[in-house]
NUMARLO-775924 format. One record per residue: x, y, z of N, C-alpha, C, O in turn; chain; residue number from 1. Coordinates in nm, 3 decimals. Layout:
# residues N
<atom <X,Y,Z>,<X,Y,Z>,<X,Y,Z>,<X,Y,Z>,"A",NUM>
...
# end
This chain:
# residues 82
<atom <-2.781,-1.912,-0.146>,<-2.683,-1.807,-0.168>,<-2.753,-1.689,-0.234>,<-2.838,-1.722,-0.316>,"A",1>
<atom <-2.736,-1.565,-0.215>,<-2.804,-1.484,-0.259>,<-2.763,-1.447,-0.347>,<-2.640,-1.448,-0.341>,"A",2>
<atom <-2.815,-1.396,-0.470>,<-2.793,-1.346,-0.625>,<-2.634,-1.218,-0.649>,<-2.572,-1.192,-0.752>,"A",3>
<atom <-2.617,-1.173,-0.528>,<-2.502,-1.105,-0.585>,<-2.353,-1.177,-0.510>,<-2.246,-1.120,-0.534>,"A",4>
<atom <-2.355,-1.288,-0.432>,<-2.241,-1.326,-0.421>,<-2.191,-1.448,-0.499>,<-2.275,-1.537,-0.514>,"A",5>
<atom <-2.092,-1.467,-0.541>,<-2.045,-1.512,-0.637>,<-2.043,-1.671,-0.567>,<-2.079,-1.700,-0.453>,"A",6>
<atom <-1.983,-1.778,-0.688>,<-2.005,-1.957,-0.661>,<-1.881,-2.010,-0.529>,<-1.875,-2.099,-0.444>,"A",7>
<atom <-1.807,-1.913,-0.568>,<-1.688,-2.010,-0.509>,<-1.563,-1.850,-0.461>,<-1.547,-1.738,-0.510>,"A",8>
<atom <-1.510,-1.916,-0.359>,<-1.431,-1.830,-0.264>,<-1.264,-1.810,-0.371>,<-1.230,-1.907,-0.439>,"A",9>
<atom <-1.187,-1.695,-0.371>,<-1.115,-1.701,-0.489>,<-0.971,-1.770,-0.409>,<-0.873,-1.802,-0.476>,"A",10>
<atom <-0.973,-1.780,-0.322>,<-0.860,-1.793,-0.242>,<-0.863,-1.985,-0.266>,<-0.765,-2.043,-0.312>,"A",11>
<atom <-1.021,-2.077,-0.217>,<-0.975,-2.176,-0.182>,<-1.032,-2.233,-0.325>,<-0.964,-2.323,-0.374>,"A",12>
<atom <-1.134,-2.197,-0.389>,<-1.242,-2.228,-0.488>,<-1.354,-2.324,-0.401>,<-1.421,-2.403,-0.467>,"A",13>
<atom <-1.367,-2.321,-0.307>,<-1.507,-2.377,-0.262>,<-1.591,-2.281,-0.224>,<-1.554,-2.177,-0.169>,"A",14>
<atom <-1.757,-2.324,-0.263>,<-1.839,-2.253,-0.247>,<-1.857,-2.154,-0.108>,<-1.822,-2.171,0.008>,"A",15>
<atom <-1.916,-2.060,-0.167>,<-1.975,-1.939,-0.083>,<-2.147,-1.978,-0.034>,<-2.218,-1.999,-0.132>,"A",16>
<atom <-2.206,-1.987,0.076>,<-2.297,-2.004,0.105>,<-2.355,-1.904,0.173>,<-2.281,-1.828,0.234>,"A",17>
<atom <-2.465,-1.889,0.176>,<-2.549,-1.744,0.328>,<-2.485,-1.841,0.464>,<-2.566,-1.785,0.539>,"A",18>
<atom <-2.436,-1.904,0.528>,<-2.372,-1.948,0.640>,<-2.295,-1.921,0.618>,<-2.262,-1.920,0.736>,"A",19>
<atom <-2.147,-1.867,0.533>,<-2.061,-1.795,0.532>,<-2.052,-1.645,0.582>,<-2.155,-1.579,0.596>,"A",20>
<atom <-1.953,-1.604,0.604>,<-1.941,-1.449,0.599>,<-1.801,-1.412,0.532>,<-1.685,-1.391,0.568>,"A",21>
<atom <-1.878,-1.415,0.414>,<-1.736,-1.389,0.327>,<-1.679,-1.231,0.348>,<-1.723,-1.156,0.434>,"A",22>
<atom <-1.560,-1.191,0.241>,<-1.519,-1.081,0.293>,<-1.529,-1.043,0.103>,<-1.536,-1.119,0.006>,"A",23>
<atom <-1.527,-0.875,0.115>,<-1.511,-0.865,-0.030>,<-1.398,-0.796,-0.080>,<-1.372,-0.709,0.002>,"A",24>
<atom <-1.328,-0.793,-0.162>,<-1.192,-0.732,-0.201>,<-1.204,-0.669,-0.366>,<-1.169,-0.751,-0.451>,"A",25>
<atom <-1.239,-0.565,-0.406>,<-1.316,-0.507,-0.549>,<-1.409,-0.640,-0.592>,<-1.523,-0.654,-0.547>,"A",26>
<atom <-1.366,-0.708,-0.658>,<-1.474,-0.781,-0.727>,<-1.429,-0.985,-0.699>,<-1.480,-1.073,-0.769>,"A",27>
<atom <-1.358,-1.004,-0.618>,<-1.314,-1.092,-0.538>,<-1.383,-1.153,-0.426>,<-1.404,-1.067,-0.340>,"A",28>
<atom <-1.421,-1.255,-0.396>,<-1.472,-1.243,-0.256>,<-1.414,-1.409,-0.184>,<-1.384,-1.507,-0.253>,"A",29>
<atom <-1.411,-1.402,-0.046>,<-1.338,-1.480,0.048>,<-1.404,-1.543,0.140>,<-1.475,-1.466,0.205>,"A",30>
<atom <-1.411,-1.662,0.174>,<-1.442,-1.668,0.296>,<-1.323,-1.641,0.418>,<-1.201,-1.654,0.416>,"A",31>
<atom <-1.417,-1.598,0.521>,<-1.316,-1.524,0.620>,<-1.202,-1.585,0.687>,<-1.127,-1.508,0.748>,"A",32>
<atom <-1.174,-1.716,0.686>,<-1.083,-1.797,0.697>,<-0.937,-1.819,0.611>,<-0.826,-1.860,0.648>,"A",33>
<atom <-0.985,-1.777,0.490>,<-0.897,-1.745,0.392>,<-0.832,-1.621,0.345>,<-0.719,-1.600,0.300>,"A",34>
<atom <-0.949,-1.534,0.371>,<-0.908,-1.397,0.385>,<-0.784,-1.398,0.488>,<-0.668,-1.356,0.474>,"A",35>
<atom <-0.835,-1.447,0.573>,<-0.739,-1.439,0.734>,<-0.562,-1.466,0.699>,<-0.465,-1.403,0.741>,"A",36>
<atom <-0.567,-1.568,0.620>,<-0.420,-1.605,0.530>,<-0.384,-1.532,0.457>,<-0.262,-1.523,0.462>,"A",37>
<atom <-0.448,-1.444,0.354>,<-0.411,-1.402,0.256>,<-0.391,-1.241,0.304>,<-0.321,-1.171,0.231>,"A",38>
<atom <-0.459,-1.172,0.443>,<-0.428,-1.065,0.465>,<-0.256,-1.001,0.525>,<-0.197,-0.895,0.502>,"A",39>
<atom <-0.219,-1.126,0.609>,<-0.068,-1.055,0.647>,<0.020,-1.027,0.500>,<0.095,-0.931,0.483>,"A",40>
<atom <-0.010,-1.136,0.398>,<0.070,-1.116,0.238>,<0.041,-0.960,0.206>,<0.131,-0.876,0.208>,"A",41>
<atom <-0.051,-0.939,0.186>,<-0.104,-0.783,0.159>,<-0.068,-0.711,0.247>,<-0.018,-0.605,0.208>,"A",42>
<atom <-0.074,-0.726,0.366>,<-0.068,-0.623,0.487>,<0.175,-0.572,0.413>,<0.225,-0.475,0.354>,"A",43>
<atom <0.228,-0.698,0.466>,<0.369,-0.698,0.381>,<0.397,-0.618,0.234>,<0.496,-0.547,0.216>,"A",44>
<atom <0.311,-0.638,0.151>,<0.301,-0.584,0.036>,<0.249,-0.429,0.076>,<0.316,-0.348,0.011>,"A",45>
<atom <0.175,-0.379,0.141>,<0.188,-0.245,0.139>,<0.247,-0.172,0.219>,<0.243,-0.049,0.226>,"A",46>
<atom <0.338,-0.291,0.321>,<0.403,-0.197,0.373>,<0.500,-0.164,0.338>,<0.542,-0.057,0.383>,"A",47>
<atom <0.598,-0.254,0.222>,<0.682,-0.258,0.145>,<0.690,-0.164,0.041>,<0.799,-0.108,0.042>,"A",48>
<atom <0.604,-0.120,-0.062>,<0.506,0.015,-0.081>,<0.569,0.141,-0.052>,<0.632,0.220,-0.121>,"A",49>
<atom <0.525,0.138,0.096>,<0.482,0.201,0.174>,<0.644,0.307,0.227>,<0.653,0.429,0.240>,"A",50>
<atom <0.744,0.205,0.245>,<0.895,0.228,0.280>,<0.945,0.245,0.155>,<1.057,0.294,0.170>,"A",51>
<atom <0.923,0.231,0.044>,<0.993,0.248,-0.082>,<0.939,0.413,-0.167>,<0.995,0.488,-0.248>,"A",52>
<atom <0.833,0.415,-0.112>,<0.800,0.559,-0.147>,<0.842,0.697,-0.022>,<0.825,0.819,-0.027>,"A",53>
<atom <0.892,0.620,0.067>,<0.924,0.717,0.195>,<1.071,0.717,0.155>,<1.124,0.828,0.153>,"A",54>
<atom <1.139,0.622,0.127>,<1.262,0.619,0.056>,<1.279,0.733,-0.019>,<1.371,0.811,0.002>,"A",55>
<atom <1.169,0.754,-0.135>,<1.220,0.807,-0.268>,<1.180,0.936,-0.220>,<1.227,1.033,-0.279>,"A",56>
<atom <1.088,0.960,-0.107>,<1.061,1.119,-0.026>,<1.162,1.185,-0.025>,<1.183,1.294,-0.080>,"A",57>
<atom <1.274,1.080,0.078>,<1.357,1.124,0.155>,<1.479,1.154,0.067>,<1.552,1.243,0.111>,"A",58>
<atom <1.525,1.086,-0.074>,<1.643,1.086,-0.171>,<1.580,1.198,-0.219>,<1.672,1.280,-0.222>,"A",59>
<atom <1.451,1.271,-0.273>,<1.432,1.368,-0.323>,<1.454,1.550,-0.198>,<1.502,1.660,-0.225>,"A",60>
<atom <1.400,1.503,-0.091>,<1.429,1.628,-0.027>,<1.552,1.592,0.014>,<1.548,1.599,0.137>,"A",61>
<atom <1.658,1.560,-0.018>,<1.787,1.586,0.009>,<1.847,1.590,-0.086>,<1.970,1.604,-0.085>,"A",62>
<atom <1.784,1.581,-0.183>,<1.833,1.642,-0.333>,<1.806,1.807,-0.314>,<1.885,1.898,-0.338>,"A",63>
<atom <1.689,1.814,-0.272>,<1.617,1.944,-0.325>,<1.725,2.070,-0.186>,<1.741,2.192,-0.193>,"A",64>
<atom <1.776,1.972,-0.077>,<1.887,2.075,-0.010>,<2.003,2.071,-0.024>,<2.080,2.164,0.002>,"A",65>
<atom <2.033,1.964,-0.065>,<2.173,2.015,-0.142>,<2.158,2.067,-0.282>,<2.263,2.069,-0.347>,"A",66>
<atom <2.069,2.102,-0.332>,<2.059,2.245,-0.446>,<2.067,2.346,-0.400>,<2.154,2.427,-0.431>,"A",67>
<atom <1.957,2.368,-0.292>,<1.956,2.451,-0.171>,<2.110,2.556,-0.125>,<2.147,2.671,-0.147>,"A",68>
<atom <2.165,2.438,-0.052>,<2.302,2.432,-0.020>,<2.391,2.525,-0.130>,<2.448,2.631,-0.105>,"A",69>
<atom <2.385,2.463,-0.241>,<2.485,2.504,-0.357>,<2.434,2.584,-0.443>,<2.496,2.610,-0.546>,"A",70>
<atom <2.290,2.648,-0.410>,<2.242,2.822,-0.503>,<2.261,2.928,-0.374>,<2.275,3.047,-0.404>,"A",71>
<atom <2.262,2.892,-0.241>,<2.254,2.974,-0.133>,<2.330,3.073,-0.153>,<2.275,3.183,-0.159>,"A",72>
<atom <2.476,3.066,-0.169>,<2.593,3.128,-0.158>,<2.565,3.241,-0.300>,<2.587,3.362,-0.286>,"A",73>
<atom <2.527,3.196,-0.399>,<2.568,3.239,-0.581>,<2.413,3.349,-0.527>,<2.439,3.470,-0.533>,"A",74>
<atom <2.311,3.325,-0.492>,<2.236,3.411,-0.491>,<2.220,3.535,-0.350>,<2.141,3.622,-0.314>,"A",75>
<atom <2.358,3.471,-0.304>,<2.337,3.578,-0.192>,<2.293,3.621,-0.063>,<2.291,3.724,0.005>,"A",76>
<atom <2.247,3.462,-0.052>,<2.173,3.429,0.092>,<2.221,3.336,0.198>,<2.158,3.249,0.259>,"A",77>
<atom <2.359,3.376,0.207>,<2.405,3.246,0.296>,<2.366,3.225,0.434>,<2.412,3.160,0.527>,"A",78>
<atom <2.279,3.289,0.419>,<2.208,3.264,0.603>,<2.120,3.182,0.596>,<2.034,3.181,0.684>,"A",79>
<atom <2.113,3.071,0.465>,<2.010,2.975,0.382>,<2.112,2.825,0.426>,<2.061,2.716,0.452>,"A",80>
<atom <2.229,2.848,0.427>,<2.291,2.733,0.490>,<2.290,2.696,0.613>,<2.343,2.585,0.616>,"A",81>
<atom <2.260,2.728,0.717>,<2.247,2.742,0.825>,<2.115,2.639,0.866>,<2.076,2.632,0.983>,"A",82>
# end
């Protein structure tokens, strides 16, 4: 095993060998079999993320037009509702 990969895979805890091809994840590492399991969990997790911040996009620019909406008129620009 060569000096910078670590004893054991974090997913199963059995060793990492140079006949492996582990995978690396910051300071984590996998063999690719395990990786293989543990990626759809993550893949779910950011897509989940992913829709919850497109969520809070979408509740904020429809905040920001119905302000829109309701300064249009008071400042004089009702061709802003439209």
């Amino acid at each position: 095993m060569s000096e910078q990969q670590p004893a054991q895979c974090a997913q199963c805890s059995r060793g990492i060998d140079d006949a492996d091809v582990p995978v690396v994840r910051g300071d984590e590492w996998f063999h690719f079999p395990c990786w293989q399991v543990l990626f759809p969990a993550d893949t779910i997790r950011e897509s989940r993320k992913l829709t919850r911040r497109s969520r809070e996009s979408l509740d904020t620019s429809r905040e920001l037009v119905e302000r829109l909406h309701a300064l249009a008129p008071a400042a004089g620009h009702p061709e802003l509702l439209s």
